[in-house]
C-alpha positions as semicolon CSV with decimal commas, in nm:
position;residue;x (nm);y (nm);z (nm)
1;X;9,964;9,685;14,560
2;X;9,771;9,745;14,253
3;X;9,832;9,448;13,950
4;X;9,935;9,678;13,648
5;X;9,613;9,656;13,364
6;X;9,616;9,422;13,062
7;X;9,740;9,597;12,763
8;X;9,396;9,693;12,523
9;X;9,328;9,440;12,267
10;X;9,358;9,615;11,905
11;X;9,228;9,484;11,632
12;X;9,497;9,346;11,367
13;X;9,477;9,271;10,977
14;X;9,501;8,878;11,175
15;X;9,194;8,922;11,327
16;X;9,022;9,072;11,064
17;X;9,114;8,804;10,841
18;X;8,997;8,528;11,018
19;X;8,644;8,732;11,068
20;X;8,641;8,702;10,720
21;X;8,788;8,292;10,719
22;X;8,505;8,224;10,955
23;X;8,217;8,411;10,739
24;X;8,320;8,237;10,399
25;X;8,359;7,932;10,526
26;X;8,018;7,963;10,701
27;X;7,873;8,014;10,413
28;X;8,059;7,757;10,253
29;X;7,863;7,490;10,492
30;X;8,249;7,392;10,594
31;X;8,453;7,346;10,944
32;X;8,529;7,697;11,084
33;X;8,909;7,781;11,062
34;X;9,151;7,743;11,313
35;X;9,223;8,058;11,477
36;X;9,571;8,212;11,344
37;X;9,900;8,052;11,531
38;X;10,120;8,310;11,722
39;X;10,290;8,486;11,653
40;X;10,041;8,669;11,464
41;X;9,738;8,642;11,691
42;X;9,888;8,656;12,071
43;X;9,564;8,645;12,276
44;X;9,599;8,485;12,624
45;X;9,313;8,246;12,677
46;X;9,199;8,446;12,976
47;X;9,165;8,778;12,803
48;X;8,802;8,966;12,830
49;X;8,709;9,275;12,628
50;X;8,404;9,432;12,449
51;X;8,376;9,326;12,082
52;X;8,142;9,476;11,781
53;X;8,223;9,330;11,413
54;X;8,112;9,576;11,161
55;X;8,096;9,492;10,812
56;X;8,058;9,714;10,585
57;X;7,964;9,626;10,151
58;X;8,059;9,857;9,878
59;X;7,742;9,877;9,623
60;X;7,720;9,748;9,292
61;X;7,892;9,942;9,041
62;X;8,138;10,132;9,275
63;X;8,458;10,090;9,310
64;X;8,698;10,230;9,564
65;X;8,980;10,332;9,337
66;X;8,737;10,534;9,168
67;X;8,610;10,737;9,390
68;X;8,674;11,119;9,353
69;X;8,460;11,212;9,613
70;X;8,623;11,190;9,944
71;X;8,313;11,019;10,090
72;X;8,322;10,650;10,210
73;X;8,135;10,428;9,954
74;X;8,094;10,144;10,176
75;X;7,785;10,144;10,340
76;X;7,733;9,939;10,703
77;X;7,573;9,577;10,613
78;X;7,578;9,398;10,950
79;X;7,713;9,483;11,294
80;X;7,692;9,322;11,626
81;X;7,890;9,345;11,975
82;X;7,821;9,364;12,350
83;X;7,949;9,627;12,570
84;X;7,988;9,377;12,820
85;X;8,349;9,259;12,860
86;X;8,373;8,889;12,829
87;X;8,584;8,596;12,693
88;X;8,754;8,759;12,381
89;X;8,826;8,470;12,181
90;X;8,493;8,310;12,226
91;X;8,351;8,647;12,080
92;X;8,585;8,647;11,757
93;X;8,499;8,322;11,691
94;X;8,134;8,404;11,698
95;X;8,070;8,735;11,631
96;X;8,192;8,729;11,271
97;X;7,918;8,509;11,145
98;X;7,620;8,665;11,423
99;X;7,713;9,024;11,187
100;X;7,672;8,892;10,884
101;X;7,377;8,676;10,896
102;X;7,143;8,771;11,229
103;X;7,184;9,136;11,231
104;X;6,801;9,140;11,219
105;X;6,839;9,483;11,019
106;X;6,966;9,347;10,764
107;X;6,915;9,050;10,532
108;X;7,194;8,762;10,589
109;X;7,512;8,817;10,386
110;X;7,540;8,594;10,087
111;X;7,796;8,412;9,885
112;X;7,806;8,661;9,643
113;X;7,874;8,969;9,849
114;X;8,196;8,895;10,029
115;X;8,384;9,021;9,757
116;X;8,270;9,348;9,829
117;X;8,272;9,362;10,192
């Protein structure tokens, strides 16, 4: 008999803010966070999955609200994944930071930007 698959792993608002717990306090020079406490982030420790974290910056002077365009402002500042599945929680813990600051097409995130990311 066939086991019956893992359920995907989805991205949640969790998830996505401790991407951004880990980047400011990486910046910061400080201990990385503790990853969130169920129930909020329910990841067995055996789970494996592909990851990419994209982060993407609004430029100066725009603001989302005003926007009349329809278009996206944001523009992509950093992204980096593997296709390859492979401990999932070891890749949110490091991915994050490897987006922001080694994405070599890009120049490392700073203090100053996270605001608009």
């Amino acid at each position: 008999t066939l086991s019956p698959a893992p359920a995907p792993l989805v991205a949640s608002p969790d998830m996505c803010l401790y991407a951004f717990d880990l980047l400011t306090t990486h910046l910061a020079s400080a201990p990385p966070p503790p990853p969130p406490a169920p129930p909020h982030y329910q990841i067995p420790d055996s789970a494996s999955a592909t990851l990419f974290i994209t982060w993407s910056i609004l430029p100066e002077g725009h603001h989302p609200a005003a926007e009349t365009t329809g278009r996206d402002p944001y523009r992509l500042r950093g992204c980096v994944g593997t296709l390859a599945p492979g401990p999932f929680r070891k890749a949110l813990e490091t991915y994050p930071v490897v987006a922001a600051v080694r994405d070599r097409r890009f120049r490392p995130v700073g203090v100053g930007e996270v605001e608009r990311l």
